[in-house]
C-alpha positions as CSV (number, residue, x, y, z in Angstrom):
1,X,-89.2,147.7,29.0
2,X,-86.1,145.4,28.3
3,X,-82.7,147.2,29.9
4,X,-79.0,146.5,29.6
5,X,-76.8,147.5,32.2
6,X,-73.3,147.4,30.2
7,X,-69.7,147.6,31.8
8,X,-67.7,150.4,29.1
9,X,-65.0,148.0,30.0
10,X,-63.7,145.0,28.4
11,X,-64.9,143.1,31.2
12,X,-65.9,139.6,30.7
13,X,-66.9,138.3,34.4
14,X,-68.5,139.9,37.3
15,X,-65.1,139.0,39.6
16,X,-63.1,141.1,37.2
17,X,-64.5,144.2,38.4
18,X,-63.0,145.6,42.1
19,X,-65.1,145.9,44.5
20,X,-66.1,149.7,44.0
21,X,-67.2,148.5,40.2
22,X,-69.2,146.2,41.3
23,X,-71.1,147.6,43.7
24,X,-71.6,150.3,41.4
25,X,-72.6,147.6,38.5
26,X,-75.3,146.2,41.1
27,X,-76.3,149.6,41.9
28,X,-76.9,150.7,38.7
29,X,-78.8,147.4,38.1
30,X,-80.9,147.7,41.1
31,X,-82.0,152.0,40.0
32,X,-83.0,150.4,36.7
33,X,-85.4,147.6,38.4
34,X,-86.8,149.8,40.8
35,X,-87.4,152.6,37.7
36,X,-88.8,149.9,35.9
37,X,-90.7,148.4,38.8
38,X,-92.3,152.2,39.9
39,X,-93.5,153.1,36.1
40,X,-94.6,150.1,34.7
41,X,-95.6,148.0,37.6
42,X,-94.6,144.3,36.5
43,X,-95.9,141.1,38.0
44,X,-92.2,140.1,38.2
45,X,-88.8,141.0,37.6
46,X,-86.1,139.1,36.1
47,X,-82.2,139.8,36.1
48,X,-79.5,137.7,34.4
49,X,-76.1,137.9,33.7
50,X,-75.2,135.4,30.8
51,X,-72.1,134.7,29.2
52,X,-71.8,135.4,25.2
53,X,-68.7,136.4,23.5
54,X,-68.9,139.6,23.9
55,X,-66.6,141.4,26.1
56,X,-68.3,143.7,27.8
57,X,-70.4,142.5,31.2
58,X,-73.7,143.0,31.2
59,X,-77.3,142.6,33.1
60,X,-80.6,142.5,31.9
61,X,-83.1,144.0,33.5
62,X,-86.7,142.4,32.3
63,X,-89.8,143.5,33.4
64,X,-92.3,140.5,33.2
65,X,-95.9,140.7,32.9
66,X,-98.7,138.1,33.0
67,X,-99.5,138.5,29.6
68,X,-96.2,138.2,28.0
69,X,-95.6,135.2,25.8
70,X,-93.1,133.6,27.6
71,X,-94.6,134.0,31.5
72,X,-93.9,132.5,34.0
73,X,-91.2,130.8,31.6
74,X,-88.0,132.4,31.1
75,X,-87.7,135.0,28.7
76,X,-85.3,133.2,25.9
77,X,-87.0,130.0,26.3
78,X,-90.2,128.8,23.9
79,X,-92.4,130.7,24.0
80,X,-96.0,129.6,25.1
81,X,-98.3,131.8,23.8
82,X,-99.0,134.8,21.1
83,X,-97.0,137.6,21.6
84,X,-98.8,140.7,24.3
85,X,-100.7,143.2,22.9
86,X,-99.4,145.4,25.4
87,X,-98.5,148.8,23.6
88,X,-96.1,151.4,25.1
89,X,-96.8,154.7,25.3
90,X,-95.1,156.8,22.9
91,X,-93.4,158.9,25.7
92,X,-91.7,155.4,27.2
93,X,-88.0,156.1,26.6
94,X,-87.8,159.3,28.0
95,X,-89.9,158.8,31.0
96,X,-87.9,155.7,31.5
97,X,-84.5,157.6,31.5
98,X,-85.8,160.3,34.0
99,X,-87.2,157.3,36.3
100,X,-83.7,155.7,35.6
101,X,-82.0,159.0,36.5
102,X,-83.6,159.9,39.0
103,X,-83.2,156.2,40.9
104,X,-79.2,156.6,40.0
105,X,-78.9,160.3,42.6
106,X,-80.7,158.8,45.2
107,X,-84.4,160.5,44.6
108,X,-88.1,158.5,44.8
């Protein structure tokens, strides 16, 4: 359930974009979480923004769950268990994209 939302741009920091981009970055960001949030019902959701050398901004969007190996820890820290057992369904991706989609024009 791991998302990216990528700038196309070379952007490297969130106060590069104008305005306009970045309340269309956050919106973007916030239609994947809710997408995320309405399919696969996570205890918690994390977002993050961390620097690399890449130059292209980017979130992550990480739906968190009780049995992940890392919870409540962060999700590129130690982790403190086995890994879930949890098994997508094999239809994930696309229903994910329509959920996605659908969050992006505004529909529930």
């Amino acid at each position: 359930g791991w998302c990216w939302a990528v700038c196309n741009d070379h952007v490297r920091e969130l106060s590069d974009l104008t305005a306009d981009e970045r309340n269309y970055l956050m919106g973007v960001v916030a239609a994947t979480e809710r997408a995320l949030r309405r399919t696969l019902a996570p205890k918690k959701m994390n977002l993050a923004a961390m620097g690399t050398g890449a130059p292209h901004l980017h979130w992550h969007i990480v739906p968190r769950f009780e049995d992940d190996s890392h919870f409540p820890a962060p999700v590129w820290g130690q982790a403190s268990r086995g890994a879930s057992q949890r098994v997508l369904p094999e239809h994930f991706i696309p229903t994910q994209i329509v959920a996605i989609r659908k969050e992006l024009e505004g529909s529930s």
